[in-house]
mmCIF file of the C-alpha atoms, coordinates in Angstrom:
data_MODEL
# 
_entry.id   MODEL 
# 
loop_
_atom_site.group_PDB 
_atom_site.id 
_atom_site.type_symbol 
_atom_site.label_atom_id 
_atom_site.label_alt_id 
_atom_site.label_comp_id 
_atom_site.label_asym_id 
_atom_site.label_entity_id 
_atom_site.label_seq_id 
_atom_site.pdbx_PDB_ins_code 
_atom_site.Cartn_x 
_atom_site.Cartn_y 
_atom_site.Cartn_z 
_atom_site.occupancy 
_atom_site.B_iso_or_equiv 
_atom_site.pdbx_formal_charge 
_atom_site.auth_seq_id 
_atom_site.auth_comp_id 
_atom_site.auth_asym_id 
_atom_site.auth_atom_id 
_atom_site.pdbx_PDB_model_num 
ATOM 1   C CA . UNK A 1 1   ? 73.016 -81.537 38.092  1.00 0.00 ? 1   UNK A CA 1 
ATOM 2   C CA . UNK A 1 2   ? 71.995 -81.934 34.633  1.00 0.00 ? 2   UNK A CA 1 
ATOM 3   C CA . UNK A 1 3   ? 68.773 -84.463 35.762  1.00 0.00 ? 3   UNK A CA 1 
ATOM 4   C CA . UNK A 1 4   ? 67.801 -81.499 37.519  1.00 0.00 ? 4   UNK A CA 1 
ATOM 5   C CA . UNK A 1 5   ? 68.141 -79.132 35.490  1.00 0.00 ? 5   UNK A CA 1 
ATOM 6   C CA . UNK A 1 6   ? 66.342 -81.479 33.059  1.00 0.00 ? 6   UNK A CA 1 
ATOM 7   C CA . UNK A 1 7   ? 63.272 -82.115 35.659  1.00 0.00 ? 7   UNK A CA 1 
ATOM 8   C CA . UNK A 1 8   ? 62.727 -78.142 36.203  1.00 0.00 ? 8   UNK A CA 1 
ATOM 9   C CA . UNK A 1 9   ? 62.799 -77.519 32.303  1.00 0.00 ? 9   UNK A CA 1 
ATOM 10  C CA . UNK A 1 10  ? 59.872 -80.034 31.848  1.00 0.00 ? 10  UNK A CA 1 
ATOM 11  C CA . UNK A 1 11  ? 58.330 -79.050 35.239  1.00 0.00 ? 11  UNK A CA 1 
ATOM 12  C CA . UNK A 1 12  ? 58.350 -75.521 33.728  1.00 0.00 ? 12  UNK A CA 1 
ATOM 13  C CA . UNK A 1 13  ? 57.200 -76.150 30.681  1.00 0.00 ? 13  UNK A CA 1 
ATOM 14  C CA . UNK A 1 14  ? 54.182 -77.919 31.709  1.00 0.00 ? 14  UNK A CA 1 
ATOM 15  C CA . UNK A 1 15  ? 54.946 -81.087 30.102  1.00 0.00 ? 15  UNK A CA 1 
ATOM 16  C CA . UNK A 1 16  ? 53.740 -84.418 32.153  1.00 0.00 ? 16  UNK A CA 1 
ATOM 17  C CA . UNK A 1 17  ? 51.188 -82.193 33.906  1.00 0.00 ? 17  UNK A CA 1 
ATOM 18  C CA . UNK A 1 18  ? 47.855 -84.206 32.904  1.00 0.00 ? 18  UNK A CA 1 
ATOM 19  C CA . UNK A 1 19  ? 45.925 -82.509 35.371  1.00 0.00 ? 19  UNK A CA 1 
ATOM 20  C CA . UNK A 1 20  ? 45.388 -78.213 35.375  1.00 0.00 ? 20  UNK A CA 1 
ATOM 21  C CA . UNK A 1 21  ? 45.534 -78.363 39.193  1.00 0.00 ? 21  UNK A CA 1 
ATOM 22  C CA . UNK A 1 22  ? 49.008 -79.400 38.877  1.00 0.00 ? 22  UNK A CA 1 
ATOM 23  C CA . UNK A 1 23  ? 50.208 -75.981 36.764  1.00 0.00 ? 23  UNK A CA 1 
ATOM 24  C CA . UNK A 1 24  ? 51.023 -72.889 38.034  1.00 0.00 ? 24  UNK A CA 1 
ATOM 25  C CA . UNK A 1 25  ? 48.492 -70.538 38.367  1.00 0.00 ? 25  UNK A CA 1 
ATOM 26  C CA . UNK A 1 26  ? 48.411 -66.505 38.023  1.00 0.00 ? 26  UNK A CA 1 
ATOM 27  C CA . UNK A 1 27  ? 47.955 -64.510 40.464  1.00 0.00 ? 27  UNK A CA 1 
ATOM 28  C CA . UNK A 1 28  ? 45.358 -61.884 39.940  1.00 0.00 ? 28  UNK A CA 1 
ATOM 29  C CA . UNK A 1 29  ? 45.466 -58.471 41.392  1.00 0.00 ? 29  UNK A CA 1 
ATOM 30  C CA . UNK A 1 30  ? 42.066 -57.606 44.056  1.00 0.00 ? 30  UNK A CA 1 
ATOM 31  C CA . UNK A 1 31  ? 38.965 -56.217 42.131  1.00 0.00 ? 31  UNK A CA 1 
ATOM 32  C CA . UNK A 1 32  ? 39.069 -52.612 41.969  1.00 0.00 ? 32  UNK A CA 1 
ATOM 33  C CA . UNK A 1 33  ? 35.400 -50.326 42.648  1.00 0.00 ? 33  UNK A CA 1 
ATOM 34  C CA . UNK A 1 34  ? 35.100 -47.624 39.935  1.00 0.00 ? 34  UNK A CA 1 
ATOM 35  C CA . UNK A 1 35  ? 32.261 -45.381 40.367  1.00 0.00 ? 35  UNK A CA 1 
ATOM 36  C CA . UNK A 1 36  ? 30.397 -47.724 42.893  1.00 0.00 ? 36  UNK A CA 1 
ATOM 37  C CA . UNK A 1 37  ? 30.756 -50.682 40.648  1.00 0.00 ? 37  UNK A CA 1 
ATOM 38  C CA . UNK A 1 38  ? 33.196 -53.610 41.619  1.00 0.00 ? 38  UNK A CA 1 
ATOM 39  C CA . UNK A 1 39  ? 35.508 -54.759 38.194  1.00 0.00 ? 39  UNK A CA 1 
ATOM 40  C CA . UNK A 1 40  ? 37.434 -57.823 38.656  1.00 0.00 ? 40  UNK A CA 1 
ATOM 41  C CA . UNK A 1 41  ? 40.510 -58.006 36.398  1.00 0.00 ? 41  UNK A CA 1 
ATOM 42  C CA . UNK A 1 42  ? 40.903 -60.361 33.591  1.00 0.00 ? 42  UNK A CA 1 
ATOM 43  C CA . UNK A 1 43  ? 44.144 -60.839 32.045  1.00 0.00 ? 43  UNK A CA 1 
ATOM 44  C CA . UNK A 1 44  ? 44.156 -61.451 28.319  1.00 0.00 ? 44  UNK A CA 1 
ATOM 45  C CA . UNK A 1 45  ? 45.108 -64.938 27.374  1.00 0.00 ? 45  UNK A CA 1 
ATOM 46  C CA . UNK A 1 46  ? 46.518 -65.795 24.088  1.00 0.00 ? 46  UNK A CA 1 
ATOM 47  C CA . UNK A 1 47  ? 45.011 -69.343 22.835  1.00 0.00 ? 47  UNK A CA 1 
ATOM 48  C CA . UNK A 1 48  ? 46.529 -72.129 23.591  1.00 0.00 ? 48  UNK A CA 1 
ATOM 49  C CA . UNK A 1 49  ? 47.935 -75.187 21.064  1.00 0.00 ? 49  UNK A CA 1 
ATOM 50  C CA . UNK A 1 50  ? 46.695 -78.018 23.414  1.00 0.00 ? 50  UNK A CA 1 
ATOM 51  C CA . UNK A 1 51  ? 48.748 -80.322 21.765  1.00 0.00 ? 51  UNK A CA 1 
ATOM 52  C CA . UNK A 1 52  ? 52.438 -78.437 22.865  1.00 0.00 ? 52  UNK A CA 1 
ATOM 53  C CA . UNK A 1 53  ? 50.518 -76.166 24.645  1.00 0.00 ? 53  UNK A CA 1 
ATOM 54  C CA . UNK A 1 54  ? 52.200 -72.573 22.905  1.00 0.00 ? 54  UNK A CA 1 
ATOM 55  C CA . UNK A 1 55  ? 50.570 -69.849 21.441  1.00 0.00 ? 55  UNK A CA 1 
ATOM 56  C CA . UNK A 1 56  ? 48.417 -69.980 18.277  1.00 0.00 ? 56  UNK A CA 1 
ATOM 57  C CA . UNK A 1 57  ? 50.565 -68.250 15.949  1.00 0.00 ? 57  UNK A CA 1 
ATOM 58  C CA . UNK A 1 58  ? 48.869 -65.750 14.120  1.00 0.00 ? 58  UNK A CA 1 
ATOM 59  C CA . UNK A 1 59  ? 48.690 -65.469 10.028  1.00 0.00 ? 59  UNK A CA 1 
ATOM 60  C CA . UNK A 1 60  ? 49.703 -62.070 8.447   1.00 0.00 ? 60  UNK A CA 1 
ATOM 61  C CA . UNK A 1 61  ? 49.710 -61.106 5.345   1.00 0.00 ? 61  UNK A CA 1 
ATOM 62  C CA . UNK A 1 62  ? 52.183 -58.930 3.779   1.00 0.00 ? 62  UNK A CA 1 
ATOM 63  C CA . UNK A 1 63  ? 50.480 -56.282 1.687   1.00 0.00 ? 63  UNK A CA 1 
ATOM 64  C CA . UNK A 1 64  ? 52.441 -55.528 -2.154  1.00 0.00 ? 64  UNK A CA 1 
ATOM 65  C CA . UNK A 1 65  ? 53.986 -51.839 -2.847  1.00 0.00 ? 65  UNK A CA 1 
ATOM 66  C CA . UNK A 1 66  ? 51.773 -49.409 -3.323  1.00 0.00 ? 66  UNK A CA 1 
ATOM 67  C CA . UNK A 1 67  ? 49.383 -46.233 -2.741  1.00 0.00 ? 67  UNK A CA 1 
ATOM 68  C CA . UNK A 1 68  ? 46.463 -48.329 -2.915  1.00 0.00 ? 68  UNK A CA 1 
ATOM 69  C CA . UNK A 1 69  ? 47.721 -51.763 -0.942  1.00 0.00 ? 69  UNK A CA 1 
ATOM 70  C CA . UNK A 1 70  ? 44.934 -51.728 1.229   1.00 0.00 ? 70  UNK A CA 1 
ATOM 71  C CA . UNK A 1 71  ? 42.516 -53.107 -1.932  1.00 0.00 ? 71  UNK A CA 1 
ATOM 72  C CA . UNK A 1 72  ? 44.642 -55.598 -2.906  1.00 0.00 ? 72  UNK A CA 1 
ATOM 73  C CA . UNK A 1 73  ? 43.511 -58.467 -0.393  1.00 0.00 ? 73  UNK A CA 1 
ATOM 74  C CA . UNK A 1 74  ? 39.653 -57.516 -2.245  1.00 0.00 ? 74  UNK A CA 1 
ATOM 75  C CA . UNK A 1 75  ? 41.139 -56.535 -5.366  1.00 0.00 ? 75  UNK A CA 1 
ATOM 76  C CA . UNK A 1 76  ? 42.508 -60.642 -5.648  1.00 0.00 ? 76  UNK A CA 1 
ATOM 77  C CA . UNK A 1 77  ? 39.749 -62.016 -3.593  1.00 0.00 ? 77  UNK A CA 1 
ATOM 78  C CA . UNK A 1 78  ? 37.226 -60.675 -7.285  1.00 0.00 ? 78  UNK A CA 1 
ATOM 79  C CA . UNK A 1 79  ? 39.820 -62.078 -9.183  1.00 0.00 ? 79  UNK A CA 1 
ATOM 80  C CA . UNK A 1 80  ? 42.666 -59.675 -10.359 1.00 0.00 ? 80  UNK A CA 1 
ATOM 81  C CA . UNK A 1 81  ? 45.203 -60.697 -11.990 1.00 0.00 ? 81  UNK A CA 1 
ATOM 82  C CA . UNK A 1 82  ? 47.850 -60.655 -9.212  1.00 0.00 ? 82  UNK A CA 1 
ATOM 83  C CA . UNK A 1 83  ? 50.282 -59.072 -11.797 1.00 0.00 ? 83  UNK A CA 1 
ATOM 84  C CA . UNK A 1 84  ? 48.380 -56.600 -13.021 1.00 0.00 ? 84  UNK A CA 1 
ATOM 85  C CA . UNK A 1 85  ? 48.380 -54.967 -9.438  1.00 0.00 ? 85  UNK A CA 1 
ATOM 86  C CA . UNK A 1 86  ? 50.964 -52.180 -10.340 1.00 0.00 ? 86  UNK A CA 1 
ATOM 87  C CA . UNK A 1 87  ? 48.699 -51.122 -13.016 1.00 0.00 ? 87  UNK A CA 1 
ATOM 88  C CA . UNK A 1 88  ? 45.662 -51.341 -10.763 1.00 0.00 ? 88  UNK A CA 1 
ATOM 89  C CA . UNK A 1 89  ? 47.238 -49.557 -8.285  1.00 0.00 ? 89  UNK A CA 1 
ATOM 90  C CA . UNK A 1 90  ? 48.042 -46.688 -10.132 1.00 0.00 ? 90  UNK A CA 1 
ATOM 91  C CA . UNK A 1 91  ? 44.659 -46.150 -11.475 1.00 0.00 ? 91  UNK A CA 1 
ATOM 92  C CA . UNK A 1 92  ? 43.227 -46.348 -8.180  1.00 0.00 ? 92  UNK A CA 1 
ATOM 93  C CA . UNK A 1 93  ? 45.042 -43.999 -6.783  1.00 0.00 ? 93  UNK A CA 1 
ATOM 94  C CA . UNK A 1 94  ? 44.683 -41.827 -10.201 1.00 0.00 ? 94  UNK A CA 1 
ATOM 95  C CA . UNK A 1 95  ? 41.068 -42.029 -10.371 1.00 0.00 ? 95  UNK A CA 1 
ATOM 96  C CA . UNK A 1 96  ? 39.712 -41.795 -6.801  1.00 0.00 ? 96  UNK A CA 1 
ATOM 97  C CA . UNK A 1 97  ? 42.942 -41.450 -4.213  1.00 0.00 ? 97  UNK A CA 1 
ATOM 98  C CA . UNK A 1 98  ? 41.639 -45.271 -3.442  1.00 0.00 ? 98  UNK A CA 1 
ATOM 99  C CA . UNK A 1 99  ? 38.542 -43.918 -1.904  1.00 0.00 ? 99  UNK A CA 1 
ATOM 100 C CA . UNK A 1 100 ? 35.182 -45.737 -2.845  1.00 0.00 ? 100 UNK A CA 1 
ATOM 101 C CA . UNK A 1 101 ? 32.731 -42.975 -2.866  1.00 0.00 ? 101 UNK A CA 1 
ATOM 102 C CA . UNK A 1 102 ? 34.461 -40.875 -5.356  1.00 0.00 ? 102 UNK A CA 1 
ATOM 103 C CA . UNK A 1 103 ? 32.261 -39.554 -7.933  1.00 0.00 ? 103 UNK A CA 1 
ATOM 104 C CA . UNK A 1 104 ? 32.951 -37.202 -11.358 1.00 0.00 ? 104 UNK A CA 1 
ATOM 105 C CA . UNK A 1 105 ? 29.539 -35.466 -11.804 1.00 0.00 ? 105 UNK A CA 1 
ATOM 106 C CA . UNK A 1 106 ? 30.916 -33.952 -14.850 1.00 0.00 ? 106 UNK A CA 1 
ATOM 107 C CA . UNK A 1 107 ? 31.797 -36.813 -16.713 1.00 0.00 ? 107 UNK A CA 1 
ATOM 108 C CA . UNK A 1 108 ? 30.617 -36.561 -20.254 1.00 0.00 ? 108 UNK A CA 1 
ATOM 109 C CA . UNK A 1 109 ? 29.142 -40.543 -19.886 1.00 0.00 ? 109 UNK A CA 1 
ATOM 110 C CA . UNK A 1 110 ? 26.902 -39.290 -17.224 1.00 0.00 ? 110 UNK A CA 1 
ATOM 111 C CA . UNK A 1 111 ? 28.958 -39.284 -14.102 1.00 0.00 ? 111 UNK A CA 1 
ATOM 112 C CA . UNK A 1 112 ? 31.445 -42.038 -12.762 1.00 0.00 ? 112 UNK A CA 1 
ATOM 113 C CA . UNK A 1 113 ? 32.195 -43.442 -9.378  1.00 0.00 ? 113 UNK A CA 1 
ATOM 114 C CA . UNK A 1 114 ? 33.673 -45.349 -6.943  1.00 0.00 ? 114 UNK A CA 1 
ATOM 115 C CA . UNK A 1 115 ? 37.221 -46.383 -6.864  1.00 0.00 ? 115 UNK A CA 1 
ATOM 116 C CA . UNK A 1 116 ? 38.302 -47.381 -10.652 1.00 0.00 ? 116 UNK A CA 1 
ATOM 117 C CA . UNK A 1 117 ? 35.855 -44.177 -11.546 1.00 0.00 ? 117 UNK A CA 1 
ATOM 118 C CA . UNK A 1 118 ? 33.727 -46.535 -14.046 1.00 0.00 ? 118 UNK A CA 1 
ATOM 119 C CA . UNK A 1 119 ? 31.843 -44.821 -16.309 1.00 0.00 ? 119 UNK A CA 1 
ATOM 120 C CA . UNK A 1 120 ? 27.987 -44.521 -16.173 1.00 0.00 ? 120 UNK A CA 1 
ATOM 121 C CA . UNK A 1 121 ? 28.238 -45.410 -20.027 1.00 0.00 ? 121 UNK A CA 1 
ATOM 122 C CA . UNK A 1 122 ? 28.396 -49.274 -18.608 1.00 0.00 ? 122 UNK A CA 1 
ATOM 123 C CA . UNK A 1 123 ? 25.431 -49.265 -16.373 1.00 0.00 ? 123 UNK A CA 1 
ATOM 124 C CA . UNK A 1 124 ? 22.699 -47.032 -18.330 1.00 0.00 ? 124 UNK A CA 1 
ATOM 125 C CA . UNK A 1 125 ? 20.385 -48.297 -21.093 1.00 0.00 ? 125 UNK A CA 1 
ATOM 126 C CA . UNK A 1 126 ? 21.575 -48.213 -24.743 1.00 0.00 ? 126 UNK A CA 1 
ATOM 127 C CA . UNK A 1 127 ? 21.025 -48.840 -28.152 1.00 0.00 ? 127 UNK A CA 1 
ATOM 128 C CA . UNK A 1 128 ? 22.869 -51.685 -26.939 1.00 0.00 ? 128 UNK A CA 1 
ATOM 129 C CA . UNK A 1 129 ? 21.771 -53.315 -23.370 1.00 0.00 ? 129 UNK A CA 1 
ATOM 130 C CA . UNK A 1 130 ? 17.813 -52.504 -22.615 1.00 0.00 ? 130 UNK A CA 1 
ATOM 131 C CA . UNK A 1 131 ? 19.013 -52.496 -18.484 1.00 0.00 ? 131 UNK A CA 1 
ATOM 132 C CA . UNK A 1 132 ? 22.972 -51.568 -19.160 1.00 0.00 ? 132 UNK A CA 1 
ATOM 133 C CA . UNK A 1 133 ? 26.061 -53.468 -20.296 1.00 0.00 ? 133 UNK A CA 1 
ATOM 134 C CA . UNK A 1 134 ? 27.074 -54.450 -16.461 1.00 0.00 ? 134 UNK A CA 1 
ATOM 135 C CA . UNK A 1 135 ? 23.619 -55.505 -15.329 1.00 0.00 ? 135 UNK A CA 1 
ATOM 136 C CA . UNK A 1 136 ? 23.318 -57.487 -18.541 1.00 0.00 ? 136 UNK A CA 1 
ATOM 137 C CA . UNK A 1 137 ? 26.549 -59.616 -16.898 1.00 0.00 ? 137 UNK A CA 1 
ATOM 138 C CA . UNK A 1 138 ? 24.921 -59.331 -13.304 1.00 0.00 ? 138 UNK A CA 1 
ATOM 139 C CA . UNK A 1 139 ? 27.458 -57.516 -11.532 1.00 0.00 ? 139 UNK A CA 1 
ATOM 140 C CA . UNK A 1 140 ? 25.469 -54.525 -10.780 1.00 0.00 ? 140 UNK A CA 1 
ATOM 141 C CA . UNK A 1 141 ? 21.739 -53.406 -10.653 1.00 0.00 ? 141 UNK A CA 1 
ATOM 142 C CA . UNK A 1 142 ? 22.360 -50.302 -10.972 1.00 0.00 ? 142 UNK A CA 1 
ATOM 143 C CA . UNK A 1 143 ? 25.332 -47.469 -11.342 1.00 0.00 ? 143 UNK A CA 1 
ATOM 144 C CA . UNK A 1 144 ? 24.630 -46.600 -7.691  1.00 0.00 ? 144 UNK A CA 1 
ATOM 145 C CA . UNK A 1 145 ? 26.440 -49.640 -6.791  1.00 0.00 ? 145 UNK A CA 1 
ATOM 146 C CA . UNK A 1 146 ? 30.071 -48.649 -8.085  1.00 0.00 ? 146 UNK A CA 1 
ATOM 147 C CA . UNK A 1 147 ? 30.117 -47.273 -4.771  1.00 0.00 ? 147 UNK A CA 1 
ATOM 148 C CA . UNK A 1 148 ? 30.491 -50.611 -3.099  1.00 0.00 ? 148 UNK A CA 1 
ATOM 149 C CA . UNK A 1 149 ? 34.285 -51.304 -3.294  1.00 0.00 ? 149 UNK A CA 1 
ATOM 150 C CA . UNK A 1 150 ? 33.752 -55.136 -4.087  1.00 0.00 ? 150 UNK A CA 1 
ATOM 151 C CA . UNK A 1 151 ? 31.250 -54.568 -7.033  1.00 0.00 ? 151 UNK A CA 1 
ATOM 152 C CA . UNK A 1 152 ? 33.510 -51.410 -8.166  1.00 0.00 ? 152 UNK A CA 1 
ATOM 153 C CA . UNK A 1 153 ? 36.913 -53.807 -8.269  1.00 0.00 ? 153 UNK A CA 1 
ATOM 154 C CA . UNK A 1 154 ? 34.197 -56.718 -10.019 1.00 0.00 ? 154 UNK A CA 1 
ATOM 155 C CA . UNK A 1 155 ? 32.970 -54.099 -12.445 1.00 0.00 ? 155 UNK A CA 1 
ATOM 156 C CA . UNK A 1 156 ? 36.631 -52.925 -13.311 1.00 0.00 ? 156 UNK A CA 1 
ATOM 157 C CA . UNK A 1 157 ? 37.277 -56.782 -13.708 1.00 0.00 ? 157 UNK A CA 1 
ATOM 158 C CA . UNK A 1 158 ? 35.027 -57.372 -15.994 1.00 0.00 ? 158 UNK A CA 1 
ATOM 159 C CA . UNK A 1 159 ? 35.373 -54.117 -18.348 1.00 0.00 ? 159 UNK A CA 1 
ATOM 160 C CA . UNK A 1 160 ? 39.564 -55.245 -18.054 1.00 0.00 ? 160 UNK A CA 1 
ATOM 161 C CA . UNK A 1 161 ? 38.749 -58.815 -19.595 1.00 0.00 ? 161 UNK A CA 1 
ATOM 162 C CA . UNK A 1 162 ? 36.159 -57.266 -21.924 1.00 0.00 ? 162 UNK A CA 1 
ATOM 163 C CA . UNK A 1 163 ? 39.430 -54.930 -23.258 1.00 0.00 ? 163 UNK A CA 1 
ATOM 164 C CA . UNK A 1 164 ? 41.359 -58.389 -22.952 1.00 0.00 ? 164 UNK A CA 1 
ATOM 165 C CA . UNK A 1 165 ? 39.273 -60.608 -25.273 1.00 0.00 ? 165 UNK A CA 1 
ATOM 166 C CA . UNK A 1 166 ? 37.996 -57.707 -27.948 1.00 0.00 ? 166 UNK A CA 1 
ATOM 167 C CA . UNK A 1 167 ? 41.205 -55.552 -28.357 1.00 0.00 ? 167 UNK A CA 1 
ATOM 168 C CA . UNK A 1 168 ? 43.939 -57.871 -26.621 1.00 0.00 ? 168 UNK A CA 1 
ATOM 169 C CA . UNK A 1 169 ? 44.412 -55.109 -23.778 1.00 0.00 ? 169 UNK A CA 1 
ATOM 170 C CA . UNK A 1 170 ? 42.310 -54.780 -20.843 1.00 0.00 ? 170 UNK A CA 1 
ATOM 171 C CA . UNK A 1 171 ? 43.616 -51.203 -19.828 1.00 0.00 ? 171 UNK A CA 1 
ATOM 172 C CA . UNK A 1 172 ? 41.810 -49.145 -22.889 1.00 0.00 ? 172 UNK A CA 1 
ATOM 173 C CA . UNK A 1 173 ? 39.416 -47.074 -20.847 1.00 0.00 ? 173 UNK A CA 1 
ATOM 174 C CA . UNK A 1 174 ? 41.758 -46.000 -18.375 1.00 0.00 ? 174 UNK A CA 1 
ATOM 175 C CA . UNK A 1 175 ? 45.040 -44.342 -18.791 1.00 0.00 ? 175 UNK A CA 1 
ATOM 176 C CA . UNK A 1 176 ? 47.846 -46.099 -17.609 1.00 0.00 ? 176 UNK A CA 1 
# 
């Protein structure tokens, strides 16, 4: 009894079986005509591990606390600090509600946009930078592009180490 119950667990599991024609097969329902118009039915097939023949398994990734958790995979991906998240979370959902076209027309710098609300005071000419303090650094052309999310989180970045390596904290020109 146990031999066979042995053979029909391998038999089952489609190990031995070298050749497809040997494996079970599905059975798939007729076509169906909708509108005129024959459609065969496909089932859905998850891929395949030909070496144990199981399922690929799938990578997910677990998203941190917060308002804003759906940055975080771009947030780290520029180059945040992975601790400094909670902060970074807050002021994204403080500044824009974590929404990348947000823009202050009344800001006293000129405006500010996108998600960390960045000033316009970093991306306009100044006694200072003849093009602007981020396109001196190349991480924008111009302060149209703190829309984009990615250059917004890279512009944030780099103001946040600027605050780092001058004053010792990278937070100064947003309240945390």
């Amino acid at each position: 009894m146990r031999t066979i119950g042995l053979v029909l667990l391998f038999a089952l599991s489609g190990i031995g079986c070298d050749d497809p024609s040997d494996s079970v097969r599905e059975e798939l329902p007729p076509p169906t005509t909708v509108a005129g118009v024959s459609v065969a039915y496909r089932a859905l097939q998850t891929p395949i591990r030909p070496d144990l023949g199981q399922p690929i398994p799938t990578t997910t990734t677990t998203l941190p606390p917060g308002k804003c958790s759906e940055w975080y995979p771009l947030a780290m991906e520029v180059g945040w600090p992975a601790e400094e998240w909670p902060k970074l979370d807050r002021v994204l959902w403080r500044e824009s509600r974590c929404r990348p076209e947000a823009l202050n027309g009344t800001d006293p710098n000129g405006g500010s946009s996108g998600l960390l609300q960045i000033n316009y005071y970093w991306c306009k000419p100044s006694q200072w930078s003849d093009a602007g303090w981020l396109q001196d650094r190349d991480v924008v052309e111009s302060c149209h592009d703190l829309f984009d999310a990615r250059k917004n989180l890279l512009a944030g970045l780099t103001i946040f180490l600027y605050g780092v390596e001058k004053h010792g904290y990278g937070w100064g020109p947003w309240r945390v």
